[in-house]
N, C-alpha and C positions, 0 to 999 in steps of 0.2 A: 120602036121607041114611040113611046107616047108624049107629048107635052102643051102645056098653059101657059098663056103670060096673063098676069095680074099685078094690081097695082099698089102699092102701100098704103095702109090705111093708118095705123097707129105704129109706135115704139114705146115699148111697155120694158122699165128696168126692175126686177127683182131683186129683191139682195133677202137670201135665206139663210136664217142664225141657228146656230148650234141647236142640233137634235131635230132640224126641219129635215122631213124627207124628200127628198127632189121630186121625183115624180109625182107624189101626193099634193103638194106644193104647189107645183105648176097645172097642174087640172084644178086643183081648188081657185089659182087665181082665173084662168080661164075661163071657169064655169062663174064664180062672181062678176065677172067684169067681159061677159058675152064675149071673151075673144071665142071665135069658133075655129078660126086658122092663122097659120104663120109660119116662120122658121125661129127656132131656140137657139140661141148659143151661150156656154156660160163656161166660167169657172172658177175653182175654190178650195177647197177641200173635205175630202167625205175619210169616214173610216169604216175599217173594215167592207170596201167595195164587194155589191157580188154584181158580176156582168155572166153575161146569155152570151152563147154561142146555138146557131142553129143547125140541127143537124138535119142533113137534106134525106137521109134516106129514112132515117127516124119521122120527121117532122116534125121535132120538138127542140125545144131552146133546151142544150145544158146548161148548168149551173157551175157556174167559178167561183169561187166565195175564195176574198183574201182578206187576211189577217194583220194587216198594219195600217197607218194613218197612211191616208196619201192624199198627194197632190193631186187636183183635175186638170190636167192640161186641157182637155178641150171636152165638152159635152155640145152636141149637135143634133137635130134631128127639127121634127113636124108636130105639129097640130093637128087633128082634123077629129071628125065626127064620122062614129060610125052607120055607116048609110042605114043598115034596117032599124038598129034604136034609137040613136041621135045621142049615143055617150060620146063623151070627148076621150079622145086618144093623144095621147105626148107615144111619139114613136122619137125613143134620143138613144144615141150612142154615145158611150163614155170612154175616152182615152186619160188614164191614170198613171202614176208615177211615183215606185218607193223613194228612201230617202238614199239610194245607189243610184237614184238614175233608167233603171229599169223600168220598162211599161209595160202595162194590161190594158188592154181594149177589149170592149164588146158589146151588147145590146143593153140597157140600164135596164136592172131588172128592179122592182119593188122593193122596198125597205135602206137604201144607201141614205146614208144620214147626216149631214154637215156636221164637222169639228169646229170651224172656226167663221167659214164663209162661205158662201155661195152669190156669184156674183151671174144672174141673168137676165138675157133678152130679149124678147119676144118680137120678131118685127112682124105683126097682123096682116092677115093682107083682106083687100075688101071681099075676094070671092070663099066662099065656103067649102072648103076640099074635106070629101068624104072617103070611107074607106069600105070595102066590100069580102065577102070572104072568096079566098081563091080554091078554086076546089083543088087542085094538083098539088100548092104548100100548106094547104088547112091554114093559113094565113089573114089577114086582113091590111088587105094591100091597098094602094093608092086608090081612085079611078079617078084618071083621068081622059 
């Protein structure tokens, strides 16, 4: 195990309206407003969610795409910049829920699009957490 401590810099609250895509969203507000790191958390409602599953011996994220309005119980994840280019990375996971009560979880993948709300928060933190590619997951993992 590796780990940092850092200390709070700013509280950044979003709120994203029908048809805003979450991930595009949150890098856009990012990249305008120099957050370069933090932890996210939100929620709201997205429709037709697709989440990532990764597969370890593949090493590629599958695709789950589903087909009804739902709920976001919890979307979570990081901030950081990629160490060799300097893009900014939102790494978030999203926990959903049809209108049974039923959940889907998995990696938020591009294109999840708010129905009604999206309520986020960004807490920044003052140090800048980068990401590096890992050669065994072909991944871009933490460093810390």
């Amino acid at each position: 195990m590796k780990s940092t401590i850092d200390k709070l810099k700013r509280v950044h609250y979003l709120k994203l309206e029908k048809g805003d895509d979450i991930l595009e969203s949150i890098v856009s507000y990012c990249k305008d407003n120099t957050v370069s790191s933090g932890a996210v958390l939100g929620i709201g409602a997205v429709c037709n969610p697709s989440l990532g599953y990764f597969d370890l011996d593949k090493k590629i994220y599958l695709k789950n795409d589903y087909d009804f309005n739902a709920e976001i119980l919890n979307c979570s994840g990081n901030i950081a910049k990629n160490a060799e280019t300097g893009d900014y990375i939102a790494h978030l996971h999203m926990l959903v829920g049809d209108q049974k009560g039923n959940t889907f979880g998995g990696h938020l993948l591009p294109g999840n699009k708010i129905t009604v709300t999206g309520e986020f928060v960004i807490f920044e933190t003052e140090t800048t957490l980068t990401r590096a590619l890992d050669n065994e997951f072909k991944l871009l993992l933490l460093n810390i």
